[in-house]
C-alpha positions in Angstrom: 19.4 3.9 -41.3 18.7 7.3 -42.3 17.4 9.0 -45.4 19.3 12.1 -46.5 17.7 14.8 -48.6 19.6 17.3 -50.5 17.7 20.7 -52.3 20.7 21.4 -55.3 20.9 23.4 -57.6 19.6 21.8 -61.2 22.9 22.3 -63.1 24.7 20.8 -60.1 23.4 17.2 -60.5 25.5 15.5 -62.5 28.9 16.8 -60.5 26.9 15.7 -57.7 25.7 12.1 -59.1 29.3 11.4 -59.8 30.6 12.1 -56.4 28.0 10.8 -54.9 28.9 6.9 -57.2 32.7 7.6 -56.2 31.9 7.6 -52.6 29.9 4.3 -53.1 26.4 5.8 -53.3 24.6 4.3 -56.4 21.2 4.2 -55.8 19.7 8.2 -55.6 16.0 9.2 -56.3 16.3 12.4 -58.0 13.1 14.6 -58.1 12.4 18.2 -60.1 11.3 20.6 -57.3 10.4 24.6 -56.8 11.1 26.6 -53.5 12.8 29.5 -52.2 14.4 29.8 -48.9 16.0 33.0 -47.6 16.8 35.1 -50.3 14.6 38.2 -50.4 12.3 38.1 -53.5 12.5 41.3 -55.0 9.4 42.9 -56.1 9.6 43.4 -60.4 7.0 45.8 -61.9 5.5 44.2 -65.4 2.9 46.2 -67.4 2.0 48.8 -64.3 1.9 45.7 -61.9 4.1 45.1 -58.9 5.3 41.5 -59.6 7.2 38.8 -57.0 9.2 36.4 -59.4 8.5 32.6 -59.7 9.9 30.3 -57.0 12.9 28.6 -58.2 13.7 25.4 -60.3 15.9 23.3 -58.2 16.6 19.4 -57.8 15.8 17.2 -54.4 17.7 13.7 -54.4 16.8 11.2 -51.9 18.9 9.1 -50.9 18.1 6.0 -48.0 21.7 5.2 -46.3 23.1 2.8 -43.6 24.9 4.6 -40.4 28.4 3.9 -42.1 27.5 5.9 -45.4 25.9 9.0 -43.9 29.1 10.8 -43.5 30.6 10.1 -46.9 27.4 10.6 -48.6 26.5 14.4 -47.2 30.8 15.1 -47.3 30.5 13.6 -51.1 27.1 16.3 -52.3 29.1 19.4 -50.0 32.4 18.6 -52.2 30.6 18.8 -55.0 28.2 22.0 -54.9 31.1 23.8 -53.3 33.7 23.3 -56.2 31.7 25.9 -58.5 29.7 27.8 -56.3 32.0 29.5 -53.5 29.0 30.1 -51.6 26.8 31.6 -53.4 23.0 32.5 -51.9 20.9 29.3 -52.1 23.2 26.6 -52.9 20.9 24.6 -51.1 20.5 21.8 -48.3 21.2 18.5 -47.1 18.5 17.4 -44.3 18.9 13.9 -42.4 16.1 12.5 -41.0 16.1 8.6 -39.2 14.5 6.2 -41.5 12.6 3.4 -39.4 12.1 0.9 -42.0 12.8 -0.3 -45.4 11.4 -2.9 -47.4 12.4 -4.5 -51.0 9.1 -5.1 -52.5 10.6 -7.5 -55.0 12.2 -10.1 -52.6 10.8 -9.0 -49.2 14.0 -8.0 -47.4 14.0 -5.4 -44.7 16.0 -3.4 -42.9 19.8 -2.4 -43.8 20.1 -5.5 -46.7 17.0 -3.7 -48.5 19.2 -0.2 -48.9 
């Protein structure tokens, strides 16, 4: 089991919630986040002051997978950010990270039956 995270941008999400349901992902949790990552924040003077802009509105989904969907899933959020972006600076990331354990709450199944 592993649980992907992917940093998108916000007007991104609902090219990447469709791919992500035609590769056979359904079940996302889908977060409103700030950050910044490489880009160089350039300094803005407002009224006589030298400014750095706000961090950035951007959307995290996380999304608990079994081994088989892993592939499919990142493949399926790449597809998507890439068809309008053409690499633009801070499209974002995909991090994988193993996932121990999983529980259901409501029925008390573990493990890959409670993705």
């Amino acid at each position: 089991m592993k649980l992907i995270i992917a940093i998108i941008r916000e007007n991104q999400l609902d090219q990447v919630r469709i791919a992500l349901i035609e590769a056979g992902v359904s079940r996302i949790t889908v977060s409103h986040v700030s950050g910044h990552g490489r880009v160089i924040q350039v300094e803005e003077i407002y009224r006589g002051q030298k400014v750095v802009p706000n961090l950035v509105p951007n959307v995290r989904l996380d999304i608990a997978v079994n081994e088989d969907f892993v592939k499919p899933t990142c493949d399926a959020i790449i597809n998507a950010t890439k068809a309008n972006e053409a690499g633009l600076v801070g499209s974002g990331k995909i991090f994988i990270l193993p996932l121990e354990e999983v529980i259901r709450l409501r029925t008390g199944e573990r493990g890959s039956e409670a993705i």
